[in-house]
C-alpha positions in Angstrom: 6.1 -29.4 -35.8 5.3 -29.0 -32.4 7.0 -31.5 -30.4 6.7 -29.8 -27.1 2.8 -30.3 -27.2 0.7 -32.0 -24.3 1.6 -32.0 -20.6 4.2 -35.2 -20.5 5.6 -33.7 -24.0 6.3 -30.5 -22.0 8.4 -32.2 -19.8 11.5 -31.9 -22.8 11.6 -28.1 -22.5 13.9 -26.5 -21.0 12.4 -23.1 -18.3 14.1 -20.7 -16.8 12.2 -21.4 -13.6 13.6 -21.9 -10.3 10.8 -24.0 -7.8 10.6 -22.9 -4.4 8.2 -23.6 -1.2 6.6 -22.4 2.2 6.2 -25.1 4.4 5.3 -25.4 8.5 8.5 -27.5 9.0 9.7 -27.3 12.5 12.6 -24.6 12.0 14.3 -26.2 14.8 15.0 -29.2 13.5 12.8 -31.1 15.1 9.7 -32.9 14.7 6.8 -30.7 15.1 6.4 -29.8 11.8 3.4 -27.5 12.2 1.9 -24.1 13.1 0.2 -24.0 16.0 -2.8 -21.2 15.5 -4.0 -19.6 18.2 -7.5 -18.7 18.5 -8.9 -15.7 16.9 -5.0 -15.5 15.3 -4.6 -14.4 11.8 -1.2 -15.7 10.8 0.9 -15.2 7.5 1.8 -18.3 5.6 3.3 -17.3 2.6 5.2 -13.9 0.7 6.3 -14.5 -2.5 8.7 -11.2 -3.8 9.2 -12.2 -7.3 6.7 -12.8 -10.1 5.9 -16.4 -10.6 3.0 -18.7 -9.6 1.6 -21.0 -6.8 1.7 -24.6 -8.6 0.6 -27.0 -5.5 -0.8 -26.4 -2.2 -1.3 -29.3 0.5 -3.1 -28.2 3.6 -4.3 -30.9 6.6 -5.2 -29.3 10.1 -6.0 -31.1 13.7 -8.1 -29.1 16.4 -10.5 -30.1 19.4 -13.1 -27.7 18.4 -15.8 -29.0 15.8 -15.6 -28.2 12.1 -12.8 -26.8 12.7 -12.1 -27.0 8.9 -14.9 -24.4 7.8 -13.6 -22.5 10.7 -10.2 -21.3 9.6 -10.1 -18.8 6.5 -7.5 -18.9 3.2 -6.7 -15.5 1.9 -4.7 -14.5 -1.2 -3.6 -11.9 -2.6 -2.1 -10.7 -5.6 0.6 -7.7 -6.5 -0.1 -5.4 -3.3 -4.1 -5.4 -3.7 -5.6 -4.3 -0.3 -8.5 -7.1 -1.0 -8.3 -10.7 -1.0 -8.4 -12.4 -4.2 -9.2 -15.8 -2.8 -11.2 -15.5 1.1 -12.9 -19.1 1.5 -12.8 -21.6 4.6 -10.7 -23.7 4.1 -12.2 -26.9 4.3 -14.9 -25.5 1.9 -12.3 -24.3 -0.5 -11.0 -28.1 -1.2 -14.3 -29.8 -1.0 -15.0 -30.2 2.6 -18.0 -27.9 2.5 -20.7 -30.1 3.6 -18.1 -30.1 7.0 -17.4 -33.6 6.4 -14.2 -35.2 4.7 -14.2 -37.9 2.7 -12.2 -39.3 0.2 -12.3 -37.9 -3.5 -10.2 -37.2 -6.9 -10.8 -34.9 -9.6 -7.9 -33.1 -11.6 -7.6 -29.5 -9.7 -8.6 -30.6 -6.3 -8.3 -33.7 -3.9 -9.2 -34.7 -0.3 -7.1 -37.8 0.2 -6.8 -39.9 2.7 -7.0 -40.5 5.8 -11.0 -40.1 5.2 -10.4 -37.0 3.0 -8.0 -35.2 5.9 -5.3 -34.5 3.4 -6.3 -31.3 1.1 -4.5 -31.1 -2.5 -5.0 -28.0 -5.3 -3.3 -28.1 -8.0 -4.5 -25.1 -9.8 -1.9 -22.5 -11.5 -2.0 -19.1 -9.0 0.4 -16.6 -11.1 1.4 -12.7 -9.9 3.6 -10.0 -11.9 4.9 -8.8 -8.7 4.6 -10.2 -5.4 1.6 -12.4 -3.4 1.0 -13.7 0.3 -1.1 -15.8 1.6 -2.6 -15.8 5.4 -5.1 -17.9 7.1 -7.3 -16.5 10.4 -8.1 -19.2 12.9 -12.0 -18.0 13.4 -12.0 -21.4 16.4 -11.8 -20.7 20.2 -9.3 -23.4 20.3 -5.8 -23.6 18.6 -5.6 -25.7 15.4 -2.4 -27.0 13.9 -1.6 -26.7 11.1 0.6 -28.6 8.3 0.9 -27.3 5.0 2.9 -26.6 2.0 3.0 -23.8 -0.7 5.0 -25.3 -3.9 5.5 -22.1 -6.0 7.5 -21.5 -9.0 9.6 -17.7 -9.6 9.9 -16.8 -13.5 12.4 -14.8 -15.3 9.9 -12.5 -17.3 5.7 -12.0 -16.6 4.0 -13.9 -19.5 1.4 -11.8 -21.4 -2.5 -12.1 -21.0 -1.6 -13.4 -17.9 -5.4 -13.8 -15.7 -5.1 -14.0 -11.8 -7.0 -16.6 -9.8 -9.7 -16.1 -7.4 -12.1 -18.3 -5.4 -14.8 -17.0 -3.4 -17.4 -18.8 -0.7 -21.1 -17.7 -0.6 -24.0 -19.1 1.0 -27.6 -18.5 1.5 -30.9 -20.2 3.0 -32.4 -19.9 0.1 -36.6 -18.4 0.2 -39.1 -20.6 -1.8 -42.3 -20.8 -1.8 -45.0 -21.9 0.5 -46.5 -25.5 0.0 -50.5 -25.5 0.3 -52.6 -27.2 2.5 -55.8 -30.0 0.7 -59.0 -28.7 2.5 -59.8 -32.4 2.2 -57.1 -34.5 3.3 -54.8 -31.8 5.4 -51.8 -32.5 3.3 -49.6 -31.3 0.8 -50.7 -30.8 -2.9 -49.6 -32.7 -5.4 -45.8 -33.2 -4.7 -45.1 -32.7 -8.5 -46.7 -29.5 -8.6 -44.9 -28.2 -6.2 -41.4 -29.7 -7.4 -42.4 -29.1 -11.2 -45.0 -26.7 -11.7 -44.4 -22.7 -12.7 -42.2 -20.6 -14.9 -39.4 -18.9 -13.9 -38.7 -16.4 -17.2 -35.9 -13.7 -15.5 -33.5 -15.9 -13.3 -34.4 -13.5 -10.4 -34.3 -14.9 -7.1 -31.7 -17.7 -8.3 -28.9 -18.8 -5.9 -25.7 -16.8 -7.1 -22.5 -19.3 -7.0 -20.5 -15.7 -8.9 -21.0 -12.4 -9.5 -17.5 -10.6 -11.0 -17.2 -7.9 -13.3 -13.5 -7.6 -15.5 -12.2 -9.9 -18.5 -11.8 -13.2 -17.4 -12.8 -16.9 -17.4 -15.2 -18.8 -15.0 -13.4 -22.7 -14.4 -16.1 -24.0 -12.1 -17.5 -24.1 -8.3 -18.2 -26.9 -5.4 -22.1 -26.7 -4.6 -23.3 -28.0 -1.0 -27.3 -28.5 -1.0 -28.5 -28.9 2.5 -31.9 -30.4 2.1 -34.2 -28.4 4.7 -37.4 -29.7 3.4 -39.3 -32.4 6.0 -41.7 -34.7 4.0 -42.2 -38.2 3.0 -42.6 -37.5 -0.2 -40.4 -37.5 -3.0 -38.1 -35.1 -2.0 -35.2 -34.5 -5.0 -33.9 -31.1 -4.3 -32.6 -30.9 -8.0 -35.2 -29.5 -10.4 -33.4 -25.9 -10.8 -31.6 -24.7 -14.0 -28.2 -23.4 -14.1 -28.5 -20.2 -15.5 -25.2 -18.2 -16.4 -25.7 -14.6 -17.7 -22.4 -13.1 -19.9 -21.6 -9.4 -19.7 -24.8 -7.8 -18.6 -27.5 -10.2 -20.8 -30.8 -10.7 -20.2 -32.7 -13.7 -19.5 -32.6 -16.1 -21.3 -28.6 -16.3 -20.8 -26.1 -17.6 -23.3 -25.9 -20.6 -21.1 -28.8 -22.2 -19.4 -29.0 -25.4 -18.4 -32.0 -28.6 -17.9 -31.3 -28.9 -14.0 -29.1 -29.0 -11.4 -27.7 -32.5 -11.3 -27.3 -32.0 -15.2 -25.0 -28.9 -14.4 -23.0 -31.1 -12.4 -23.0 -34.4 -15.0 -24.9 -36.4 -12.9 -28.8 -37.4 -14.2 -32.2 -39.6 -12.7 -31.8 -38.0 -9.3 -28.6 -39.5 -8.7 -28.2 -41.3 -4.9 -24.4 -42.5 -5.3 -21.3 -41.0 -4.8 -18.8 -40.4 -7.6 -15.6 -38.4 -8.8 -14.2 -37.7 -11.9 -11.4 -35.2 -13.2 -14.3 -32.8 -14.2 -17.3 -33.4 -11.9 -18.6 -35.7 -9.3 -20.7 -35.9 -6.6 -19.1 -36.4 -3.2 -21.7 -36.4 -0.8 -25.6 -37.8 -2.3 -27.6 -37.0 0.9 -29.3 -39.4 3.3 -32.5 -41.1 2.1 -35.1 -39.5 0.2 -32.0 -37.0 -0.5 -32.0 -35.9 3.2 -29.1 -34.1 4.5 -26.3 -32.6 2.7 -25.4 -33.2 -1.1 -21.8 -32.1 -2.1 -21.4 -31.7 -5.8 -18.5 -30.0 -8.4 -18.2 -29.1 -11.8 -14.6 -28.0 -13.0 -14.8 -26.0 -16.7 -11.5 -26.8 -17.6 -12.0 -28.0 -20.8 -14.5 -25.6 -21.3 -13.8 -22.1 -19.6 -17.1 -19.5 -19.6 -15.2 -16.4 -20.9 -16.4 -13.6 -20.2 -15.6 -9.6 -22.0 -17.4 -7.0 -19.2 -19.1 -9.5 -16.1 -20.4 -12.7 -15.4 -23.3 -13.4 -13.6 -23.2 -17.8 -12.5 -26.3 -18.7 -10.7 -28.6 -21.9 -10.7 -32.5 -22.7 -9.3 -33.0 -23.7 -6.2 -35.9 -26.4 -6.9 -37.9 -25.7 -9.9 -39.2 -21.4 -10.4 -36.8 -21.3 -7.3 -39.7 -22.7 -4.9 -37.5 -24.7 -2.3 -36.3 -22.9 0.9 -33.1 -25.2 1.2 -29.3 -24.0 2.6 -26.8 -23.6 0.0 -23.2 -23.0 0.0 -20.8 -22.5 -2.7 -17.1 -21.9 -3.7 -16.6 -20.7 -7.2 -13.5 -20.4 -8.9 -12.2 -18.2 -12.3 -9.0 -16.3 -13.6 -9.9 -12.4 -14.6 -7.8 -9.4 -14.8 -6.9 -6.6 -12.0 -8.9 -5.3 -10.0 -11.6 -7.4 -9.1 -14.9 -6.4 -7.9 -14.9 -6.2 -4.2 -16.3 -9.6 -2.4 -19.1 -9.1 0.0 -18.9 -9.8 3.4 -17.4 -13.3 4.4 -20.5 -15.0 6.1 -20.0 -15.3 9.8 -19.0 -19.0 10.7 -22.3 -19.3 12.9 -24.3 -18.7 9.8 -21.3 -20.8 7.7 -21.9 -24.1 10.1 -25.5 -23.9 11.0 -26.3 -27.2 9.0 -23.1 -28.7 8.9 -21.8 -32.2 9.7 -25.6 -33.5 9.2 -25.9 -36.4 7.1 
């Protein structure tokens, strides 16, 4: 009989574990119990030396310059590797992406309050050998910067052990073009052009991850900035998930019925929510104007992958919307990863945020 079972259950076990933490407490003694980041600084925040694992990290920063959040960039990195395993903004990488904060739960990330200023992850980050973490302050002002690193060092590597990574992408997306009535010099049908036409490849869809190894997908955060102008119905969320396993074609292993679906959301949703698993923390402005912020977490149901994995989703219906998107996904794989692209320049990374 197991009697160690289940997360309270594990409490009664004994570990050879010892728990340590970074912090920005004032070393001093005193009271200014941050970093202060210059601009254009790249600064290291944490080196770990012994194998073990990042439990908890709590992150909240102050600056003068605007979205200063999806200005300052996390990096990780695992065992000596010369790439980052984890290069997201950092208010994009707990849930901030839409460039506002506001309050939310769910089980692996939190913004808390004061009006969703106070970041929380709690997902497991484990190395064999050794791991640091730095953040590059992209503002032209100093930010400060609080934050703690709860880690854990271990006695012996476990086996199959995957290593984390998160990664941001965003793109304005390319759609198609609405048509003009000869006879009343407006748009067609507005269901036509939301619902109308095949789409039979999944080329052309918005990529939330593309990673090659042995691993396991756990989920993403999704921003939709709505870019479309019209008094019609305007629901942004026709488009399928579509996530291709090691190499397949179309159609993939896993495709889905549309995009609030994806997230566990249905009937064009308009309010917020959060759950442990999925939620939707911004729902746009009316008619769906503005940003929506959504997440889906796979934690009860990891997409494993053998080879690659391919995560990408519609944007509107045959991929005919021309909308901004941004993402973060997150997974565990094995060593080396595929080499990210390059980090999207903050210009292009807040060009439609803080809108409502």
């Amino acid at each position: 009989m197991d009697v160690f079972n289940g997360t309270l259950s594990s409490l009664m076990r004994l570990k050879d574990i010892k728990r340590k933490r970074y912090s920005s407490y004032d070393k001093s003694g005193g009271n200014d119990d941050r970093y202060h980041l210059a601009p254009k600084s790249n600064t290291l925040i944490a080196a770990m030396n012994k194998p073990g694992a990042i439990k908890h990290i709590w992150i909240t920063m102050d600056s003068r310059e605007i979205l200063f959040n999806n200005k300052v960039i996390l990096r990780m990195y695992w065992d000596d590797e010369e790439y980052p395993s984890v290069e997201v903004p950092v208010g994009d990488f707990f849930g901030a992406g839409s460039g506002k904060t506001v309050n939310f739960s769910s089980l692996p990330f939190q913004m808390n309050p004061e009006n969703g200023k106070s970041f929380n992850c709690w997902l497991p980050m484990p190395y064999s050998k050794n791991a640091k973490i730095t953040v590059e302050n992209q503002c032209s002002q100093e930010v400060l910067f609080y934050y703690y690193i709860d880690y854990e060092e271990w006695a012996d590597v476990p086996e199959n052990l995957a290593y984390f990574h998160s990664q941001y992408r965003n793109c304005e997306c390319e759609g198609e073009l609405e048509i003009l009535s000869d006879s009343e010099g407006c748009m067609t049908k507005n269901e036509e052009f939301l619902g109308k036409g095949e789409n039979v490849t999944g080329n052309g869809n918005y990529i939330i991850l593309d990673a090659n190894g042995k691993g396991h997908y756990i989920g993403c955060f999704l921003n939709w900035f709505n870019l479309r102008i019209t008094r019609e119905w305007n629901w942004y969320g026709e488009g399928d998930d579509m996530i291709f396993i090691d190499g397949e074609k179309w159609p993939p292993s896993l495709h889905g019925t549309g995009t609030e679906d994806y997230f566990g959301s249905a009937w064009c949703p308009t309010q917020q929510f959060s759950s442990p698993y999925h939620g939707l923390i911004l729902s746009g402005g009316d008619n769906w104007s503005g940003v929506s912020s959504m997440y889906r977490f796979h934690i009860e149901d990891p997409v494993y992958f053998e080879k690659a994995i391919l995560a990408t989703i519609e944007h509107g219906h045959g991929n005919k919307r021309s909308d901004f998107i941004s993402s973060v996904a997150f997974w565990y794989q094995t060593e080396p990863h595929k080499r990210f692209p390059a980090l999207p320049s903050w210009k292009s990374r807040i060009l439609y945020l803080g809108r409502e």
